[in-house]
C-alpha positions as CSV (number, residue, x, y, z in Angstrom):
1,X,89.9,45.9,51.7
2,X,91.9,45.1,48.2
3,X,92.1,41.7,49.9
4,X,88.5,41.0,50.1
5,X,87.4,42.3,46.9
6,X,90.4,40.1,45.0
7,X,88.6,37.1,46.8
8,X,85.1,38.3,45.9
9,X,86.1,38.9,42.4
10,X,88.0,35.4,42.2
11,X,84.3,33.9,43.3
12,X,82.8,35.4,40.8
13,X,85.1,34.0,37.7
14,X,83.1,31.9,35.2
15,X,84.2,28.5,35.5
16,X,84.4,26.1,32.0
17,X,85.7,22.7,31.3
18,X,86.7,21.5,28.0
19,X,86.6,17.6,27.3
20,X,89.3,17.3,24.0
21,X,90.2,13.6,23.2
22,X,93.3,14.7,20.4
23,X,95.2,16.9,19.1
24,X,93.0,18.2,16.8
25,X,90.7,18.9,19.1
26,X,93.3,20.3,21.3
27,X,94.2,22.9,18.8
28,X,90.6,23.9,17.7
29,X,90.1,24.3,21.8
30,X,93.4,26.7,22.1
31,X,91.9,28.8,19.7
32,X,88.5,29.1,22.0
33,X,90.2,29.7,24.8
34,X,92.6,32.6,23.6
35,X,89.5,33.9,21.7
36,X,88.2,34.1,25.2
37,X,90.3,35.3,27.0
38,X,90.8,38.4,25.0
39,X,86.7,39.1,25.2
40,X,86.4,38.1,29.1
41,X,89.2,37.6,31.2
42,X,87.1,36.5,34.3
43,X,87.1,32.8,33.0
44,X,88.5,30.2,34.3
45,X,89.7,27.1,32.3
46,X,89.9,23.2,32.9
47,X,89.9,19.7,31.5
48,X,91.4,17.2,29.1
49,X,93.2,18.8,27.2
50,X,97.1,19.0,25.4
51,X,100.1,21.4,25.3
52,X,98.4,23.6,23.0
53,X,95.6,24.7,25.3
54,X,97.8,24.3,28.6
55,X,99.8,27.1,26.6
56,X,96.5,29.0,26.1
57,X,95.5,28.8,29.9
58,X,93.7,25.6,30.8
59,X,94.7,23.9,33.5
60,X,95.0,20.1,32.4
61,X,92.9,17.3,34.7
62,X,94.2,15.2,32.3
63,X,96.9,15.4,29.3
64,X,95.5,14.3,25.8
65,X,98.2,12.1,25.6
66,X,96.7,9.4,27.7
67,X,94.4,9.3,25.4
68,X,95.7,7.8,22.4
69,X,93.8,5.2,20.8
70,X,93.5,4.7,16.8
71,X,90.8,2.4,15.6
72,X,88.0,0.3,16.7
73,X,89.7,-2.2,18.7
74,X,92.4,0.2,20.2
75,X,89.3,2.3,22.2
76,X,87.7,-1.3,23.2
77,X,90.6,-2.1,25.2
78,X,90.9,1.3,26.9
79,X,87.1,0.7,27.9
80,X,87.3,0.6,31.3
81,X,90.7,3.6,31.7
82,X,87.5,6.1,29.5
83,X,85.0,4.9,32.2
84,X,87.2,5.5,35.4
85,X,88.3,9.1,33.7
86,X,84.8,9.8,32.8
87,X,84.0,9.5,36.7
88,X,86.7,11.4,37.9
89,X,86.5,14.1,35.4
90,X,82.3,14.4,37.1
91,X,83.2,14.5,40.5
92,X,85.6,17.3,40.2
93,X,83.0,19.3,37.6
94,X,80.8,18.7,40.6
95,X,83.3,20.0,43.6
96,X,84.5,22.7,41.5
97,X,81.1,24.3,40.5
98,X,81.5,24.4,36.7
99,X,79.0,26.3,34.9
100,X,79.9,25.4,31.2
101,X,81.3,22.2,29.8
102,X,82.7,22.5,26.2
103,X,82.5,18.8,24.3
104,X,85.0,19.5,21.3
105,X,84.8,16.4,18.7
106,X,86.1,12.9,20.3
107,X,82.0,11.5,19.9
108,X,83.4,8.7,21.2
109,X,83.8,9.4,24.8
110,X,82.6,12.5,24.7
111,X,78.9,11.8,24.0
112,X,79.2,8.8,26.9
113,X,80.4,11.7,29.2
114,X,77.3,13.9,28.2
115,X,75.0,11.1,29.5
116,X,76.8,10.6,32.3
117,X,76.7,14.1,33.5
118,X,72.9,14.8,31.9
119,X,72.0,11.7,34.2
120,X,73.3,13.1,37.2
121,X,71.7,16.8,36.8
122,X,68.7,14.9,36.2
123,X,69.0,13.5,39.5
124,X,69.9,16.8,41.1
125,X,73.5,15.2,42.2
126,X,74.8,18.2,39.6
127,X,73.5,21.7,39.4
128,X,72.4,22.1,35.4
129,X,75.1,23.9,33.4
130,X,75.4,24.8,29.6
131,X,76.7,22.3,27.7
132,X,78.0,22.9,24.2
133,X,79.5,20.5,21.5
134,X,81.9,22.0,19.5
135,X,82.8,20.0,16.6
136,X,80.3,17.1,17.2
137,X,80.5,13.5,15.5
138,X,80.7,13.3,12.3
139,X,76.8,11.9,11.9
140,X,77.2,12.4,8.1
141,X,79.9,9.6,8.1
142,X,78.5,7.3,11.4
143,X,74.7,7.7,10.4
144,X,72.0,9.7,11.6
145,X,71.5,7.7,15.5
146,X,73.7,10.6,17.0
147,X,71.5,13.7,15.7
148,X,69.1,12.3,18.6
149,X,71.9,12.3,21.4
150,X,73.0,16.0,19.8
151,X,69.8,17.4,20.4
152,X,69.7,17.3,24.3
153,X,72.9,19.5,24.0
154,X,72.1,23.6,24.7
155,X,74.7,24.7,21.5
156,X,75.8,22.6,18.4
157,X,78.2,24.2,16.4
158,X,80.1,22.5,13.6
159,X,82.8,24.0,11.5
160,X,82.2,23.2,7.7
161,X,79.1,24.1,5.3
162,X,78.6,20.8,4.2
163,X,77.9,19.9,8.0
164,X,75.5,22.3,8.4
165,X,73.5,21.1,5.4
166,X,73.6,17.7,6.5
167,X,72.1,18.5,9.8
168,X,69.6,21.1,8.4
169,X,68.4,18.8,5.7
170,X,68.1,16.0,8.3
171,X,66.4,18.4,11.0
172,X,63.9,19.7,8.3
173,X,62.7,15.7,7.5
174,X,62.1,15.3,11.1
175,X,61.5,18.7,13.1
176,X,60.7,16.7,16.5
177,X,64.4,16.5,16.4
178,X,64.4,20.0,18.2
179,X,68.3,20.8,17.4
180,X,69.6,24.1,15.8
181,X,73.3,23.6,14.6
182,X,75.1,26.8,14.1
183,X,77.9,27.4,11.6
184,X,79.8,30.5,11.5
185,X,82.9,29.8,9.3
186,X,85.6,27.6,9.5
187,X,88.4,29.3,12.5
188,X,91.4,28.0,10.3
189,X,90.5,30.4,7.9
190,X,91.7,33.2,11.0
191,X,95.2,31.4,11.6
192,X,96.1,30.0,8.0
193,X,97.5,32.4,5.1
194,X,97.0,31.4,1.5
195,X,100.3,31.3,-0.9
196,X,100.5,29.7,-4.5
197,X,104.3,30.0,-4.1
198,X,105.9,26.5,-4.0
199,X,109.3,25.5,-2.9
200,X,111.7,22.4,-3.8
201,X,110.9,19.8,-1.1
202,X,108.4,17.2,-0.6
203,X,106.8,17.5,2.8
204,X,106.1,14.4,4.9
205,X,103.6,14.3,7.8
206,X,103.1,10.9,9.5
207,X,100.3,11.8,11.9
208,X,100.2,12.2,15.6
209,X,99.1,8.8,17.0
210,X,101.3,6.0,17.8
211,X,99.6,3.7,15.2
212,X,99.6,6.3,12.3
213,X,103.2,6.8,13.0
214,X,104.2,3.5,12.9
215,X,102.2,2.7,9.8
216,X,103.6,5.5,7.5
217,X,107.3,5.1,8.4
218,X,108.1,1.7,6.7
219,X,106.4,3.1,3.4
220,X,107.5,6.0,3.8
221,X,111.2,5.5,3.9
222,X,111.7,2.8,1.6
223,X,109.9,5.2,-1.0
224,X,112.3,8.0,0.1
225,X,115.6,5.0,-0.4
226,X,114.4,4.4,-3.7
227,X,116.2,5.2,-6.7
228,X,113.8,6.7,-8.5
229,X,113.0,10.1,-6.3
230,X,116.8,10.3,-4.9
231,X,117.1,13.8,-6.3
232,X,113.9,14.6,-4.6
233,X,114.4,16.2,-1.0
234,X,112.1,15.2,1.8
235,X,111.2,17.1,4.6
236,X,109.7,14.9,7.8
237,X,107.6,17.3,10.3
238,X,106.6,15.0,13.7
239,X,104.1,16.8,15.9
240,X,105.6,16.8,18.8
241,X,109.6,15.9,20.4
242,X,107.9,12.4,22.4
243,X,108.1,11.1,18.3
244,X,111.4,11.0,18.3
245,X,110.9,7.4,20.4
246,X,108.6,6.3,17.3
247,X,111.9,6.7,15.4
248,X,113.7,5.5,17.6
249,X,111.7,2.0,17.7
250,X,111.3,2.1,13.8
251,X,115.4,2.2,13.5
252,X,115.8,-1.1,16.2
253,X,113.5,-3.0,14.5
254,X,114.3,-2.2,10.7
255,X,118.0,-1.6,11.3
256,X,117.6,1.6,9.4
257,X,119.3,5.1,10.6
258,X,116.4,7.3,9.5
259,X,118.9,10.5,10.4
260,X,121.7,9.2,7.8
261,X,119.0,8.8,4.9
262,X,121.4,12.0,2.6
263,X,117.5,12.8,1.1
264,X,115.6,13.0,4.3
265,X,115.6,15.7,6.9
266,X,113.6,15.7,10.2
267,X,111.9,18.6,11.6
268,X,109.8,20.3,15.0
269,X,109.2,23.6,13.3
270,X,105.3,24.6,12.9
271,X,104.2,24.1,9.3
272,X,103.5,27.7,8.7
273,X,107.0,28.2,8.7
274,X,108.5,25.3,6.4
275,X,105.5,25.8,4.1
276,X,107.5,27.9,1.6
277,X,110.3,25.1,1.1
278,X,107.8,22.5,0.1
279,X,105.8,21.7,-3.3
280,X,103.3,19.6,-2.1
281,X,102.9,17.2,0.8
282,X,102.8,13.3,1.6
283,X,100.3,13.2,4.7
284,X,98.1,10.8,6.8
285,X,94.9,11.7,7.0
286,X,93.5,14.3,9.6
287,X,93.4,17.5,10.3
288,X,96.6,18.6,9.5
289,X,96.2,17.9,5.6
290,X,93.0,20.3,5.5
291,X,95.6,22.8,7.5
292,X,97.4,22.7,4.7
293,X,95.2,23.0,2.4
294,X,94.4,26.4,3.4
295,X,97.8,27.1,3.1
296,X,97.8,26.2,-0.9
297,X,99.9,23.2,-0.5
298,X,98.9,20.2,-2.4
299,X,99.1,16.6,-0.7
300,X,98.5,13.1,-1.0
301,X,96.6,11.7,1.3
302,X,97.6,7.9,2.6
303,X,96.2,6.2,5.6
304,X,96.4,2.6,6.6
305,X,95.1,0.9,10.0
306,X,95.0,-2.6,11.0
307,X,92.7,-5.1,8.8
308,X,90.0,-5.2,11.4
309,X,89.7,-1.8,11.8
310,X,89.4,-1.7,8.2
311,X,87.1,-4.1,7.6
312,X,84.4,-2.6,10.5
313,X,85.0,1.3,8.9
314,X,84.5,0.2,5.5
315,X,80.5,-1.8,6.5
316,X,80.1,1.3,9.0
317,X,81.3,4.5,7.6
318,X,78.8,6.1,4.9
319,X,81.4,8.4,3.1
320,X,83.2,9.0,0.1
321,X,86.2,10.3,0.9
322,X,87.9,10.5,4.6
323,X,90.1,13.7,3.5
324,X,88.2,17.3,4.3
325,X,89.0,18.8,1.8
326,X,87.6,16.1,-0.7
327,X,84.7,16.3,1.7
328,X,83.9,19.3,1.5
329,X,84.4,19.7,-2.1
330,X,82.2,16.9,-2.6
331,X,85.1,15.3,-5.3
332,X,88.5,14.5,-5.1
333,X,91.2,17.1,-5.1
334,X,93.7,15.1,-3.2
335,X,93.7,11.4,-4.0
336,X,93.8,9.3,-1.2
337,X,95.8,6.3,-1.1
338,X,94.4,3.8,1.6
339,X,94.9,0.4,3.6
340,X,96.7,-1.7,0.7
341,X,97.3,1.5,-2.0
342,X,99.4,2.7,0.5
343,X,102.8,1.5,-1.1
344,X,105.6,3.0,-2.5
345,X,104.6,1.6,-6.4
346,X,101.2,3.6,-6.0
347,X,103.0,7.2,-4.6
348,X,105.9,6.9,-7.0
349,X,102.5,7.0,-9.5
350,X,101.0,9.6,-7.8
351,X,104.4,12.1,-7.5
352,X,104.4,11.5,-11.2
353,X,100.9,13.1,-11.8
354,X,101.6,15.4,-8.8
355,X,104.3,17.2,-10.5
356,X,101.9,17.7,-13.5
357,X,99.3,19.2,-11.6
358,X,99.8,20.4,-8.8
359,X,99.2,24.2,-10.0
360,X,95.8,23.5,-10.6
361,X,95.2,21.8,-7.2
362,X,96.6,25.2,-6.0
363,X,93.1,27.2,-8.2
364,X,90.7,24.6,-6.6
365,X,92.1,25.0,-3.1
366,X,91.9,28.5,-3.3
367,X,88.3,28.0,-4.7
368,X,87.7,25.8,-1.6
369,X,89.3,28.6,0.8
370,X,86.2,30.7,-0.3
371,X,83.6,28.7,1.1
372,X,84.6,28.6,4.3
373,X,84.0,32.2,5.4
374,X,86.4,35.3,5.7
375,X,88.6,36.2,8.6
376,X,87.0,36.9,11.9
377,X,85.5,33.5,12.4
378,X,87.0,32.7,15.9
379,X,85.7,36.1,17.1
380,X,81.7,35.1,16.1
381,X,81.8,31.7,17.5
382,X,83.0,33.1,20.8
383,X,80.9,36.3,20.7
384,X,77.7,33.7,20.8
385,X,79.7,31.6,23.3
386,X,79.4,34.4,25.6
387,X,76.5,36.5,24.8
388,X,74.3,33.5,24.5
389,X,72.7,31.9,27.7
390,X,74.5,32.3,30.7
């Protein structure tokens, strides 16, 4: 008898996949996922997805890591690997029965995916399921063409006020759109703790793609060689241990032991734990420098890509400012140092003016904290996950 009912109750688990692209995404799905779990634990997890939400109880059809690609030209030449996945990841939504597919940012692939799995529900080759995009492109950078692909989508939820304004205001110009975006907070604001407290070292976060990490380090540690800042303690944090060969191919072809630098130390530890020892942060720009910004940690912000890349963003992308923080604020609090002012004349400039102000970064950041909702955001985004629809 107990055997029977533990295989009728196994039939009846909820079945969702979530398509990630990053590690960004990655994390932001973890959160869903354990936020889930606690409210339902009749759900079952798959999809692309990294360590993060492996950890949190999806089982991986595909790691993240496969998936890493930095710029224009990078995702043309995985073309056809995104296609062949794309199929693969259909046919076992299809032979596994999933009910809910969860699109977390990637647009990329992720809104080529859609299609491909709208087109075959509409052709009955798929039953329909609920499909949500959380964290969709970034429309207000890309232009408006996606709000039309968004709107076929049963849930839209994006993560910053400023999104939601943007879509509103757009919706409201053109209400045959037929798209409600939802916004109920930002979920950092749940995992990150505020401190004004600084500490002595300067923290140094070179990404989590191949191509970002190989851009910063040459800058990077000739500025930490140079005679200026020796007194100055740097702290590197790499994402995950599979860096360590970035380093590794950084020392054979510069001939420089990055692990005998007397100023530089390398770390694993999560950022909530070295925050204390640092007074502001060097970082490439993602996620991780709006992270810390809810932490209270000042950065500048440097990015560089290759000059083809470059040159498409810069006659494509309708933004200001590529930081979040500086997004959301709608003016710069950390000054971003891109393509060509990425050098080590420019940040030895920009430690100078760091060291003068970065206790009033620390008042705006708090500020900035404010507007993104109070704790218990994770809990309302998955209470209307669950409640709503199916």
């Amino acid at each position: 008898m107990k055997n029977n009912y533990d295989t009728l109750k196994s039939k009846k688990k909820k079945k969702i996949f979530i398509s990630c692209g990053e590690m960004s995404g990655d994390l932001h799905a973890s959160y869903i996922v354990e936020e889930m779990k606690k409210k339902n634990e009749n759900i079952e997890f798959f999809g692309v997805v990294g360590d993060k939400s492996i950890k949190a109880g999806v089982k991986a059809v595909n790691h993240i890591k496969n998936n890493d690609v930095m710029g224009f030209i990078e995702a043309l030449k995985k073309y056809s690997y995104f296609t062949k996945k794309a199929h693969e990841y259909l046919l076992f939504i299809r032979e596994n029965e999933i009910e809910t597919v969860i699109f977390v940012d990637f647009g990329g692939f992720n809104l080529k995916f859609f299609e491909l799995l709208k087109k075959k529900i509409l052709k009955k080759q798929l039953q329909n399921m609920r499909m949500i995009y959380y964290i969709p492109p970034k429309v207000w950078a890309w232009g408006k063409g996606r709000i039309k692909k968004l709107r076929k989508f049963d849930d839209v939820i994006v993560i910053f006020p400023f999104e939601k304004k943007y879509y509103d205001e757009s919706l409201k110009r053109d209400e045959t759109k037929g798209l409600k975006v939802e916004y109920f907070g930002n979920p950092f604001v749940d995992k990150y703790d505020f401190s004004n407290k600084l500490g002595e070292k300067i923290l140094l976060l070179p990404g989590s793609r191949r191509q970002e990490i190989e851009k910063f380090l040459p800058v990077i540690v000739e500025l930490v060689r140079n005679e200026k800042v020796k007194k100055e303690k740097f702290l590197m944090k790499l994402a995950s241990e599979e860096h360590k060969k970035y380093i590794r191919n950084f020392e054979e072809k510069y001939k420089i032991d990055i692990l005998k630098i007397p100023n530089l130390e390398i770390t694993f530890d999560k950022i909530k734990n070295i925050r204390k020892d640092c007074k502001y942060a060097i970082a490439t720009s993602g996620t991780v420098t709006f992270e810390i910004s809810l932490m209270g940690l000042p950065v500048i912000v440097v990015y560089k890509t290759s000059a083809i890349n470059a040159f498409i963003a810069r006659h494509i992308v309708k933004i200001k400012y590529i930081t979040l923080t500086n997004l959301n604020a709608n003016r710069e609090i950390f000054k971003e140092l891109l393509q060509e002012d990425f050098s080590v004349e420019k940040l030895l400039e920009e430690m100078e003016i760091m060291e003068k102000n970065k206790q009033n970064i620390i008042l705006e950041l708090k500020r900035e904290r404010k507007k993104l909702g109070n704790f218990g955001v994770l809990k309302k985004i998955v209470d209307y996950l669950l409640k709503n629809k199916n």
